[in-house]
C-alpha positions as CSV (number, residue, x, y, z in Angstrom):
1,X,-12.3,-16.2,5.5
2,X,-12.2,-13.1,7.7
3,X,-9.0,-12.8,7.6
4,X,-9.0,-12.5,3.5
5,X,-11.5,-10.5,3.7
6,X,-9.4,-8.0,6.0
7,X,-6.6,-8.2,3.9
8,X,-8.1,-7.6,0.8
9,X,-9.8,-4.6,1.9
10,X,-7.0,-3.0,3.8
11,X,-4.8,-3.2,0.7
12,X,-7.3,-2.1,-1.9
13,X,-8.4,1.0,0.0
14,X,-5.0,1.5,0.9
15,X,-4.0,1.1,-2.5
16,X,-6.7,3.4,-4.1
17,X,-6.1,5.8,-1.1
18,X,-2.5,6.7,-2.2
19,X,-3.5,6.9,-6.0
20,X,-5.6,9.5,-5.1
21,X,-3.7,11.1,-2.3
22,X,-0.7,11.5,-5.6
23,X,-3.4,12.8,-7.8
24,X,-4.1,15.7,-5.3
25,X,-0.6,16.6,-4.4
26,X,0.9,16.8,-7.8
27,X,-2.3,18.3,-10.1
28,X,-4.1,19.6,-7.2
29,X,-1.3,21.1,-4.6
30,X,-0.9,25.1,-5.4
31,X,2.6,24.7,-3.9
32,X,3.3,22.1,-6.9
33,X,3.9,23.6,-10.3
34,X,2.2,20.8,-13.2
35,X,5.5,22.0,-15.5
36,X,8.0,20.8,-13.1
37,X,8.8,17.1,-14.9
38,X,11.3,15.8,-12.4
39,X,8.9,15.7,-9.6
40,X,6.0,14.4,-10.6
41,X,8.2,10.8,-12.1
42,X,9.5,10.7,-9.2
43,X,6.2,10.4,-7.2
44,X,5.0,8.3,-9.6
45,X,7.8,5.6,-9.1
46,X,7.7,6.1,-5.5
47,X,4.2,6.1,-4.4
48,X,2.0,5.7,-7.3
49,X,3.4,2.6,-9.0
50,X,3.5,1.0,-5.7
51,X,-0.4,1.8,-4.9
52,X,-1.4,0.0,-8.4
53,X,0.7,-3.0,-7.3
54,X,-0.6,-3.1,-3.8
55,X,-4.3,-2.8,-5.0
56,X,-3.8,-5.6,-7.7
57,X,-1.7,-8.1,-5.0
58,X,-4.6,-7.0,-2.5
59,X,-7.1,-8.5,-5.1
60,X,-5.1,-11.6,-6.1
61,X,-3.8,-12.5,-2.4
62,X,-0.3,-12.2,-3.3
63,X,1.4,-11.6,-0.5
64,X,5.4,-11.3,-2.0
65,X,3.6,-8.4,-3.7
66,X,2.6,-6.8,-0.7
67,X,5.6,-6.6,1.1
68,X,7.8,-5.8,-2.0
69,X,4.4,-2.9,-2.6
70,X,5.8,-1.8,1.3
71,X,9.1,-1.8,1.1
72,X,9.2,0.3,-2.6
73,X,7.1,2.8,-0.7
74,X,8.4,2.8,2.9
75,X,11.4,5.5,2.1
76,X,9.0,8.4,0.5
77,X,6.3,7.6,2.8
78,X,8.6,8.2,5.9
79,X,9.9,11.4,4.5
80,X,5.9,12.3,4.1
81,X,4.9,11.0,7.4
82,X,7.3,13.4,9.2
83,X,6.0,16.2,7.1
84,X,2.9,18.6,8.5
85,X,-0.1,18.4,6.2
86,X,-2.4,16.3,4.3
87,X,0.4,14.4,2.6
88,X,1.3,12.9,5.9
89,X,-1.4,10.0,4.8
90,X,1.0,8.4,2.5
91,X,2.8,7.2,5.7
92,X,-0.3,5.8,7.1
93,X,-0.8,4.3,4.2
94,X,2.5,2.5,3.5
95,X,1.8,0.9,6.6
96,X,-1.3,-0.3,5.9
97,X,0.4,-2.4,3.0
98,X,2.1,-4.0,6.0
99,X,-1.0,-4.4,8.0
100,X,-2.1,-6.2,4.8
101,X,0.7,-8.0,4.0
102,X,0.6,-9.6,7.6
103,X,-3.3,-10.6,7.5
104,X,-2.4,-12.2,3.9
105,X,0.1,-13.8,5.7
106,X,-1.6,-15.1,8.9
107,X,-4.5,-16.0,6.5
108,X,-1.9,-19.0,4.4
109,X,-0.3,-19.7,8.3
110,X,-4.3,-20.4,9.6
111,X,-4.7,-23.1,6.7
112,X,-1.7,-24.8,7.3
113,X,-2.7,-25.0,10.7
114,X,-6.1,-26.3,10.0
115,X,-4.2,-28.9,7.7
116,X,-1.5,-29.8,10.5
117,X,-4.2,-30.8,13.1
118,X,-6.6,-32.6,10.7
119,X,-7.6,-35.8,11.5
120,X,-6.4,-38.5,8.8
């Protein structure tokens, strides 16, 4: 039950995190211009999308989701990571959808190891 309770948290705030990390880099950032179109989609498909979907698997327990959540974020958030500023977060958070993904996933390998060892 722990374990859920990990996971579910690390991918909500994880989640919620990034949405609000793209909020403040593309209406916030005063090197970011709010006319400039191509930009912002781009985000939005790359880190936003992925932070809805990584909040809602977090809540459901779907762990496919998550790791498809990490893998449609991991190129951006790498490019981020390696950049100096605040911006640097969305790497940190990318791999937090891992860190959740793998909790989800030692959570369903736990039952089936309670199950295994039951007595009949």
């Amino acid at each position: 039950m722990k374990i859920k309770k990990t996971a579910i948290f690390t991918g909500v705030t994880a989640g919620i995190s990034s949405m609000v990390l793209w909020i403040i880099m593309n209406f916030y950032n005063p090197y970011s211009s709010i006319l400039e179109y191509e930009p912002l989609a781009s985000t939005f498909f790359m880190l936003f999308l992925p932070a809805a979907l990584a909040t809602v698997a977090a809540l459901t327990s779907k762990k496919f989701f998550m790791l498809i959540t990490f893998l449609w974020s991991l190129p951006l958030s790498l490019y981020f990571l390696l950049t100096p500023g605040i911006f640097a977060l969305f790497g940190i958070t990318s791999f937090a959808y891992l860190i959740s993904y793998l909790f989800m996933r030692e959570k369903k390998r736990s039952v089936h190891t309670k199950n295994i060892n039951a007595p009949f």
